[in-house]
N, C-alpha and C positions, 0 to 999 in steps of 0.2 A: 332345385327346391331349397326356399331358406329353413333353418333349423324351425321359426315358431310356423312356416306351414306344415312341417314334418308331425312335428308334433300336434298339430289339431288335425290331423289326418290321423295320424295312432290314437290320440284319446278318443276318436270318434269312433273307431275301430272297437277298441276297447269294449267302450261304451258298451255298443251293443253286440259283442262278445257275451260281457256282462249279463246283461237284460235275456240273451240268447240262453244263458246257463239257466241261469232261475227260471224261466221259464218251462224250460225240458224238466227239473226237478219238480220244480212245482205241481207239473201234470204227472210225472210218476209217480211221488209220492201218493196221488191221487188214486191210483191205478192200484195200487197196496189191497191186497186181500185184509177184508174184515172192517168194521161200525170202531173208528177210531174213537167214536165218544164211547163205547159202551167197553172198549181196552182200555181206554184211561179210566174208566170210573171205574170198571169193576178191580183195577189197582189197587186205587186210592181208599175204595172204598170195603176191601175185601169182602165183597160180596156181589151177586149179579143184580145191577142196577135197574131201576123202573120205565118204562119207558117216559115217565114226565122226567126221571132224575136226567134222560139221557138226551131229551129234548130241551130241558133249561142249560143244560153244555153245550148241546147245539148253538143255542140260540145266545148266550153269552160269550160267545167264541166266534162269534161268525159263521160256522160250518154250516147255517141251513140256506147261505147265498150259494146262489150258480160255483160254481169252481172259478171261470172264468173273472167274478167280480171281487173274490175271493182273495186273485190274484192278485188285479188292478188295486184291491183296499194294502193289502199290503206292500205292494211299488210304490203306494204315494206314503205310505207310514217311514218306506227305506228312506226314500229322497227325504223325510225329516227328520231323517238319523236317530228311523225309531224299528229296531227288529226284532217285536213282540215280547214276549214272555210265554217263560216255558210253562205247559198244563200242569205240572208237577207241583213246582216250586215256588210260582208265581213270580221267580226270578227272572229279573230283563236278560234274554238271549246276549247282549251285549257284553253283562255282565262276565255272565260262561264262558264267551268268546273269548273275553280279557283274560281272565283269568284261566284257560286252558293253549290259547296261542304262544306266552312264552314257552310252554315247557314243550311243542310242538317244532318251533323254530328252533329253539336250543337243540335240538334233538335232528334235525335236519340241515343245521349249519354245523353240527360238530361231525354229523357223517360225510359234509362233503368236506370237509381239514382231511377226516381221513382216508378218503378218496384221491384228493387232492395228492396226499403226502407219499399215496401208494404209484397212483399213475404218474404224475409228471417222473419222477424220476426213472419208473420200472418203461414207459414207453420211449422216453430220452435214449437210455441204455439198448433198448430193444434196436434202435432205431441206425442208432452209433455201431453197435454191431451186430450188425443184419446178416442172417446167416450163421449165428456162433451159437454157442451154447446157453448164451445168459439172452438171446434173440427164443430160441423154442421155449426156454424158461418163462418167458413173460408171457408169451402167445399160450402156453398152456393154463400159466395160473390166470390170465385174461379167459381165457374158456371158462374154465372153473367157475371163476365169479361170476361167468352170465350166465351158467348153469344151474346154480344153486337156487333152491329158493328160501325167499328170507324167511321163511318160520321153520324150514329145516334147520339151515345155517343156527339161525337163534338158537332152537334146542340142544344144538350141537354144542354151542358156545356157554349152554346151562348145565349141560351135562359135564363140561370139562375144566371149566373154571369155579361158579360156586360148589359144586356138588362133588367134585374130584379134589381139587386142587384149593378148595376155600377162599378164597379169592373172589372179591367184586360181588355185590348185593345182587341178586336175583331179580329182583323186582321195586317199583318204589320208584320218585325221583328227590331232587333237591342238593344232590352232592356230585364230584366227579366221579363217584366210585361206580353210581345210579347210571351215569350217561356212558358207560366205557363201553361194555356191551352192547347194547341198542345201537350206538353210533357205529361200531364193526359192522355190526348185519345189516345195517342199511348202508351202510359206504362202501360196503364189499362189494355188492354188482354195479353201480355207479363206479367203482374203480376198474372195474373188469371192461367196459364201456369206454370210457377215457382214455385208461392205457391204450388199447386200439388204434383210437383217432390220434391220439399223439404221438404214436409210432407212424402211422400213415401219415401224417401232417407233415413230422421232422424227416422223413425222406423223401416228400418233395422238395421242402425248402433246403435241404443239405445239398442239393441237384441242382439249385440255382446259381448263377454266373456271379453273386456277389458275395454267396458263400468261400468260393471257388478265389475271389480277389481278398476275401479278408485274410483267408490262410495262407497267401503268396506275400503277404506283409509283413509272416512273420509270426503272426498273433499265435499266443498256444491253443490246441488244441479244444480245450476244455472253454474259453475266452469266446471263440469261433459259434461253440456249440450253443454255450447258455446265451451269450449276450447278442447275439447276430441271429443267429439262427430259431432258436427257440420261443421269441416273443411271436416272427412273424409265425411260426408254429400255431399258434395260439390263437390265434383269431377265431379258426373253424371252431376250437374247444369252447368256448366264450357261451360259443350259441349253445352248445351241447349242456353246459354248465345249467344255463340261464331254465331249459327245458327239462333237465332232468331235477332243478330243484321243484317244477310241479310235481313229477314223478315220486321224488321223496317225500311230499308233503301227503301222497297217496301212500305211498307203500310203507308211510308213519300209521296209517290203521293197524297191520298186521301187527307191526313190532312194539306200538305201543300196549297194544291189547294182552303179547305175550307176556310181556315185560312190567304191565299194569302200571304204565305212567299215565296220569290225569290229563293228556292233550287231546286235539281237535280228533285226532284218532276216535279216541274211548269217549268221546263224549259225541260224537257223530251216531258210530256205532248203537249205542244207548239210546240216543234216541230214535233211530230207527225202530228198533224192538217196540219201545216204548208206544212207538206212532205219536210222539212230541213235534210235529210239522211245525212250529216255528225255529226249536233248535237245529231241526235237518236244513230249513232254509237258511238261517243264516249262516251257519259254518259251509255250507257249498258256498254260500254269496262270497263270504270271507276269501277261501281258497280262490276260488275265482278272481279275484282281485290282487290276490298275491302272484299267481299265475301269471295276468297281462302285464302286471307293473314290472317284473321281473323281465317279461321279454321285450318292453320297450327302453328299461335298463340297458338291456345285453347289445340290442343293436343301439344303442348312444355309446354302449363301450368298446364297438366296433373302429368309430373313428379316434379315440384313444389310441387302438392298439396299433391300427393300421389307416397311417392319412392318406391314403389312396381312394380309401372306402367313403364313398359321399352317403349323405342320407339321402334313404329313397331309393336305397339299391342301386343309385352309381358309382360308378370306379372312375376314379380319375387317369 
């Protein structure tokens, strides 16, 4: 398979991946207990709205077509790279989006540095000595971290840093002081994860026969491990990487909300409450896009790492 039929085989995939999500939200939202016109106006409006008030929102909003064409009106608005406006604000859903996804991405690439920074080295070690002391050490705090849940953890790390020890803002974003906690609580089971597979990973590959001929060459010890051993390590982690960054992008609702940072989190959330269905549809759209692009990423970075790996799921 050449690289451009790979890849219009993935985008196609994608594709309707894509179409597949919104879709399923689209009809739950739907599925939502209670008269979304008669919750937004009696908001906006502090008071219980009339049934003409709540019938010209109907009807200036689309909501008295079928569900079904409701859908359709809005798949052809996406494909013109148009994903409504919020009932509130009258703000284009774009807008929000723009202005809530850096501080979500920030927040989800600085926990996987810290993820990164905990596991490669803690499963390396684990791995190198198997069986020893600093081997049950990583295996337990690996426990730990997929034990824990991120809004305990967070509390914990609120209770003991600003509140104890005064140190690091509580809440808020915009500084590194903002992003230190948030990115611990979410990089801590994501590290607990990883460490794992790259302890599993590095002692297959340490078992291999060309592991086995770089150390009879001579090379130190340490040369052996990182530079020979630990890239092909990595390969399996890549995929793990690529997958668990949807996982963060989800489990940025909880910690954004404790933490009260402005991303896709707290503004999802919001408008759920709210019953705002164009904001709930385009931030799943979003996410959903971030999602596939990342896993057709992670397998193009498969043959980076390892030229054995064909696209398409051959090995050479």
């Amino acid at each position: 398979m050449t690289t451009y039929d790979y890849l219009a085989s993935r985008l196609t995939t994608s594709l309707a991946v894509t179409v597949g999500v919104s879709l399923v939200t689209y009809g739950l939202v739907f599925l939502t207990p209670g008269e979304p016109a008669e919750i937004i106006l009696s908001q906006q409006l502090g008071r219980q709205p009339s049934a003409a008030e709540i019938e010209a929102f109907r009807a200036e909003n689309g909501l008295n077509e079928p569900v079904p064409v409701q859908y359709l009106n809005w798949l052809l608005d996406v494909c013109r790279g148009d994903l409504g406006t919020s009932y509130y604000s009258d703000t284009p859903v774009s807008t929000l989006i723009v202005e809530a996804l850096p501080v979500t991405l920030e927040l989800a690439l600085a926990a996987m540095v810290v993820a990164l920074v905990i596991s490669i080295p803690a499963g390396v070690a684990s791995a190198v000595h198997q069986g020893s002391s600093i081997d049950y050490a990583s295996q337990l705090g690996a426990l730990l971290g997929v034990s824990m849940p991120n809004f305990w953890l967070a509390y914990l790390l609120i209770l003991l840093f600003p509140l104890t020890l005064g140190v690091f803002p509580v809440a808020g974003a915009g500084s590194v002081g903002h992003l230190v906690l948030p990115a611990i609580t979410l990089g801590t089971g994501m590290a607990a994860v990883v460490t794992r597979l790259v302890r599993s990973s590095m002692l297959e590959v340490l078992d291999e026969a060309y592991v086995d001929t770089a150390r009879s060459t001579g090379l130190r010890e340490r040369i052996v491990v990182y530079k020979h051993a630990l890239r092909n390590a990595l390969v399996p982690v890549v995929t793990v990487l690529g997958l668990q960054l949807g996982t963060l992008l989800n489990g940025a609702v909880v910690v954004e909300i404790i933490f009260q940072r402005p991303g896709l989190g707290t503004l999802l959330v919001d408008a759920v409450f709210e019953r705002n269905y164009p904001v709930v549809q385009g931030v799943t759209l979003v996410t959903a896009v971030v999602f596939v692009v990342t896993n057709l990423v992670v397998d193009l970075t498969y043959r980076y790492l390892d030229p054995r790996v064909r696209l398409g799921g051959e090995t050479a």
